[in-house]
N, C-alpha and C positions, 0 to 999 in steps of 0.2 A: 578524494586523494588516494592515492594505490597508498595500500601497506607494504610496510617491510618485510621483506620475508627472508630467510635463510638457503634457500633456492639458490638464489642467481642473487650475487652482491651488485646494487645501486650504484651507479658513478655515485661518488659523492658530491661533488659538485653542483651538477643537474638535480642531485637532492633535496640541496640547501638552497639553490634558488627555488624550484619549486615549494619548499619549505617557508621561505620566505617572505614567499608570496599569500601564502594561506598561514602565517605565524597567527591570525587569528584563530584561527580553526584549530592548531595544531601545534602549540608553545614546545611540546612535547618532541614530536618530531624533528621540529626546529632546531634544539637545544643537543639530540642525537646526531643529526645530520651535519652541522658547526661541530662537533667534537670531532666525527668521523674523517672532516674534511683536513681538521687542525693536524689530526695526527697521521694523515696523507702523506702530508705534506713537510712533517718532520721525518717521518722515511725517507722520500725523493730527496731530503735535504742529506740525512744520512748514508743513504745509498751515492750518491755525488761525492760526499766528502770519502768513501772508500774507496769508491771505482773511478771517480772522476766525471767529467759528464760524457756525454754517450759518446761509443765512437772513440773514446779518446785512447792515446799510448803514451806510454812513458812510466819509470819505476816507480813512482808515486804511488800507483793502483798499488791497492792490495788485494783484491776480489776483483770479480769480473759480474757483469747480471748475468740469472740464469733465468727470466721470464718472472712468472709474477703466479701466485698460488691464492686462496683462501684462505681466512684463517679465522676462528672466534674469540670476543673480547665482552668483559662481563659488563653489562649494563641492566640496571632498574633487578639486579636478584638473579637474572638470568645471561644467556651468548646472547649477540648480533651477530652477522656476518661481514667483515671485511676484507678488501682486495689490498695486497702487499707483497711488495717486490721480494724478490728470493736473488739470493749473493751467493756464489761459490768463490773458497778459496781457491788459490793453486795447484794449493794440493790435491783439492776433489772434493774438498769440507762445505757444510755448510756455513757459511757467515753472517752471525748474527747482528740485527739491527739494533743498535743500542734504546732505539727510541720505543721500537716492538716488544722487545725485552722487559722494558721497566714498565709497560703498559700492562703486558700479561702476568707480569710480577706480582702485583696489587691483587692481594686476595680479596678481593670483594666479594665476591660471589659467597667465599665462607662467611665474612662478615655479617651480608645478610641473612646467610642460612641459622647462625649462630643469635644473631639479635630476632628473628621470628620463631625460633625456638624457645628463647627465654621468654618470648611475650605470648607462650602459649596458642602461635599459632600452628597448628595441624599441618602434617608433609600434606600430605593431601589438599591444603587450601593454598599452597605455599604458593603457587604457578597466578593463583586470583588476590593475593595480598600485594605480590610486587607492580603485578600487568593490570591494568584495567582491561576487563573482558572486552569494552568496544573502543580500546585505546587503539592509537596509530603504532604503537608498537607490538604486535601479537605475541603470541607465546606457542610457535611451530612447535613441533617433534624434534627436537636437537637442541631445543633451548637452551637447556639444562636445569628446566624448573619443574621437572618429573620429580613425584616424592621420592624415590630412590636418588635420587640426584644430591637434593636437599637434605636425605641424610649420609649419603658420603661426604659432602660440605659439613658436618655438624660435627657427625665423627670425628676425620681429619685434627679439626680445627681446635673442637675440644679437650681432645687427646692430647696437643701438643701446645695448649694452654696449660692442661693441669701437670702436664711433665715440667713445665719451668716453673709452675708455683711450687711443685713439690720438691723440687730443687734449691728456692731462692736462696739464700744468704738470710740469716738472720740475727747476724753479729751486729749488724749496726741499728737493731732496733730496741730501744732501753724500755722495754718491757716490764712495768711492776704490777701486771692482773692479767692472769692468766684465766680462763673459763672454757670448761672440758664439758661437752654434753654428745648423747648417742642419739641415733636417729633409725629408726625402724623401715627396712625398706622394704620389705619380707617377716616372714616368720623365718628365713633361713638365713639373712643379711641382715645385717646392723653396719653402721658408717659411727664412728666416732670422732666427731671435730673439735676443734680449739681454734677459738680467738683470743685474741691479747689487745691489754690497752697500753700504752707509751707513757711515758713521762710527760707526755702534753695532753693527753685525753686522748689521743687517735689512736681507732680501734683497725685492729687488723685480723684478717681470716690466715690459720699460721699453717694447718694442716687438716689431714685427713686418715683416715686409717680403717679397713675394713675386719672384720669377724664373724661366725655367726650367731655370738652373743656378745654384751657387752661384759667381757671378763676382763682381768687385769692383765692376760697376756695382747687383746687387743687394744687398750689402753698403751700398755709398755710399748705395743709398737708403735704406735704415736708418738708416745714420749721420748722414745731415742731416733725418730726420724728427727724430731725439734733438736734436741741436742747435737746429732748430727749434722745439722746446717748451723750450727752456731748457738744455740739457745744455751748458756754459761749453768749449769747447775747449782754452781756457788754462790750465783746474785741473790738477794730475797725478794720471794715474788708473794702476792697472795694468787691462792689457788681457789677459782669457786666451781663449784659443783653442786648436782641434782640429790646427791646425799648414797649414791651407789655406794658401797664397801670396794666395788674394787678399782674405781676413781683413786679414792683415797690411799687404798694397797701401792698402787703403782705411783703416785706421784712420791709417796712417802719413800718406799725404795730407791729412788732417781735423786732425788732431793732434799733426800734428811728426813730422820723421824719427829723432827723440830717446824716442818715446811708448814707454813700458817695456811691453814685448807678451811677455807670457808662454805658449809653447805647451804644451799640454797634455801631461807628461809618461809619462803612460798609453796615450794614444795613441801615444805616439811607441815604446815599449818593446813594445806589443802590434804594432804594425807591422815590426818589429825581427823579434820570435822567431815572426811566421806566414810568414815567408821563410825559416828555418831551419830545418834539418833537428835531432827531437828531442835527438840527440845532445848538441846546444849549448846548450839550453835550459838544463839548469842554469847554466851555466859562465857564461853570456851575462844572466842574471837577475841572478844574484849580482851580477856588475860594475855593471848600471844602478842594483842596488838601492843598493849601496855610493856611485855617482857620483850619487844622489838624496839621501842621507842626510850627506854632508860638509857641513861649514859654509865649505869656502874655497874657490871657484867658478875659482881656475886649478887647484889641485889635482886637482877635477870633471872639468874638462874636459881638462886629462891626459891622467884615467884615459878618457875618453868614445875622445881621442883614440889611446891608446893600443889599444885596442878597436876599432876601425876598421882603423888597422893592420893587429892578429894576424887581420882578415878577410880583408885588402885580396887575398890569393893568391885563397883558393878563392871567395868569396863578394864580388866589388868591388862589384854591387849594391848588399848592405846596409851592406856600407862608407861608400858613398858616403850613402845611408838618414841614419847613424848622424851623420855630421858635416853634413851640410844642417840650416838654421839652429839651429846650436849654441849660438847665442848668446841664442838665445830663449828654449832650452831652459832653461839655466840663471839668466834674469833675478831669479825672486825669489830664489838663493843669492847673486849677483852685490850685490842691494840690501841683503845681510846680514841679514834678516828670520830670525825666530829658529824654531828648525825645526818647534814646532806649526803657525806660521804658519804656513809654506812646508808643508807637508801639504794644509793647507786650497784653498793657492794656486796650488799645481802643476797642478792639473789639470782637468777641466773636470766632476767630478758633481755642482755646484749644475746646470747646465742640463741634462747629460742626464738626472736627475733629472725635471727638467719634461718634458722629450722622450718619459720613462716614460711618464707623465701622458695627453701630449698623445695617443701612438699608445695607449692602456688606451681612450679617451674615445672615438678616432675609428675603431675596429676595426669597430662592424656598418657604418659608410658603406661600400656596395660599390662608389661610381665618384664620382669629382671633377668635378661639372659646371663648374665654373670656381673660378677664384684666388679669387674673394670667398666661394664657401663655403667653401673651403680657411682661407681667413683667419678667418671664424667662428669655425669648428671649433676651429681654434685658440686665437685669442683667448680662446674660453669656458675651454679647456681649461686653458691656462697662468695664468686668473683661478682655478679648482678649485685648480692645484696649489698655488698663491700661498698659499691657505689651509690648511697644512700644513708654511708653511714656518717652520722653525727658526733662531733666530740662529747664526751662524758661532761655530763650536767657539772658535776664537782670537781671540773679539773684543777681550778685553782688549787684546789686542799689535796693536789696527789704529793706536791712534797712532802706533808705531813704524814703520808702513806711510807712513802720511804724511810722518813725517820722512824716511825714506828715498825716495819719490816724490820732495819739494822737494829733498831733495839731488840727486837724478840730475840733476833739470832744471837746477836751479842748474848744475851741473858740465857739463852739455854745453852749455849757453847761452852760457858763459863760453868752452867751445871752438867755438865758430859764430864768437862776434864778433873770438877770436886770430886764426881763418883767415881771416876777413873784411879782418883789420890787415894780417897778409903777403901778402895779397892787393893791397892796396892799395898 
């Protein structure tokens, strides 16, 4: 069977019968050829209903034909070639075919550039992932499945992905867990993101925000892009975090020096026992797993305290590790949240989770030409992981999260405005 080539466009018709004929051989062709012919044939239909049919007068016409051109339409990742009538208006314009129109409209082509991107496949293999090499439809010079092709599709597409994420509205999502973590793209780039979980359990990727270290002014600017599309500062959220100081800096300025900020209790116990010599490791696990699993938060912190102590002779380092912000540590014991919850909420694997994601996606990029591809990359990639994400184990008990939020604030608001009185 002759292949298709971009040459010299196929009647389509003579196509598809000969297609039809060998639909054994060639499902592929078949299924090209019937598309091609379908959408012939909604032109000639469209071309009639402007011009009228051939030959014909009267004010009805609004165009006249002007012959018939070439033109390319995306199939299988890559162009075909087909034959379509060309309209001039009166005026001298060109007139477009409605049915042409919405066909070339269909960004497919980025679509697939943008989905073999995320699945790690290579510009370079791009042209052999969509075509079969001894498929009846080839992949000529014009295709448009040259790797330069395939990253102007990815570009494009991505860019004006993460321009409406970083835009969206976020007014109408009731947000009460917020989780802030940085991501290393460089030694001269860092990406800072945040996801949110809902009032129902469903989690959402909210932003992004670049720097070349993770300090509080590139945090701040995260946190007043969220605010700026809606994120209410006055709601009470729990905040979790990797245990950063300027996490913590910045949410508390945006949010109250009251905002219930929960450090990631994983981090803080993997930090712990890689300063420790193996000998301790049990003895030293056992106690944080013990001061993570208690339901009464002075009890916890005790036993946290007491553990810092029996280091304080030979190890004052992790001592000192161990009681720096303790009281983070323990926020959601402290809010009395019931201990599924507090599993869920201790620590920070909804975002490293995406962080997975994010570096699986951006592994063959071998060099960071700047923060806005960085931010791309990302963006696309934290939208892939988004589609995988699952509701929080403990949603049932997120009302109990809210009540306990409104009571904290309530309870420390009321101690602002005492000290505010003896102050006075």
């Amino acid at each position: 069977m002759n292949k298709l080539t971009t040459s010299t466009a196929v009647p389509t018709r003579a196509l598809k019968l000969e297609a039809m004929a060998n639909i054994s051989a060639s499902f592929e062709l078949f299924c090209l050829a019937s598309g091609m012919e379908a959408l012939g044939e909604m032109m000639d239909r469209d071309a009639q209903a402007i011009c009228g049919p051939r030959h014909a007068r009267g004010h009805f016409r609004r165009a006249h034909r002007w012959g018939k051109t070439k033109g390319k339409i995306g199939f299988h990742g890559g162009n075909v070639e087909i034959e379509r009538p060309r309209l001039r208006s009166f005026e001298g314009k060109e007139q477009a075919l409605p049915s042409w129109a919405a066909a070339v409209a269909e960004d497919w082509l980025g679509e697939w550039a943008m989905n073999q991107m995320l699945i790690n496949v290579a510009t370079r293999k791009f042209a052999r992932s969509v075509r079969l090499p001894a498929g009846e439809v080839p992949a000529p010079a014009g295709a448009g499945l040259s790797k330069s092709a395939a990253s102007r599709r990815f570009v494009a597409l991505s860019a004006a992905r993460m321009k409406e994420w970083m835009t969206s509205d976020l007014f109408g999502l009731d947000l009460l867990v917020i989780q802030i973590d940085g991501i290393h793209m460089d030694e001269n780039l860092i990406l800072v993101a945040a996801i949110g979980v809902d009032a129902k359990g469903d989690k959402h990727p909210l932003g992004l925000a670049e720097g070349a270290t993770e300090n509080a002014a590139t945090v701040q600017a995260l946190i007043d892009n969220l605010v700026e599309r809606g994120l209410d500062p006055a709601v009470p959220r729990l905040f979790i975090i990797d245990g950063a100081k300027a996490l913590s800096k910045a949410i508390r300025r945006t949010f109250g020096r009251a905002a219930a900020i929960q450090r990631c209790q994983i981090h803080k116990a993997r930090n712990v026992m890689e300063r420790l010599p193996k000998s301790l490791h049990a003895s030293v696990r056992r106690v944080l797993r013990q001061v993570w699993e208690l339901d009464d938060a002075d009890k916890a912190e005790k036993l946290l305290r007491n553990l810092a102590q029996r280091l304080e002779r030979d190890w004052s380092g992790v001592s000192g590790s161990i009681l720096e912000g303790i009281d983070e540590i323990l926020t959601v014991t402290r809010l009395g949240l019931p201990k599924e919850l507090r599993r869920s909420l201790a620590c920070t694997n909804m975002i490293e989770n995406v962080m997975g994601t994010v570096r699986r996606v951006c592994r063959n990029v071998k060099r960071w030409r700047s923060a806005w591809m960085a931010m791309r990359w990302t963006a696309a990639a934290m939208q892939e992981a988004a589609k995988g994400f699952r509701r929080l184990k403990a949603h049932k008990q997120l009302p109990m999260l809210r009540a306990a939020l409104e009571a904290h604030q309530n309870k420390n608001s009321h101690g602002v405005l005492a000290r505010q009185a003896n102050a006075a």
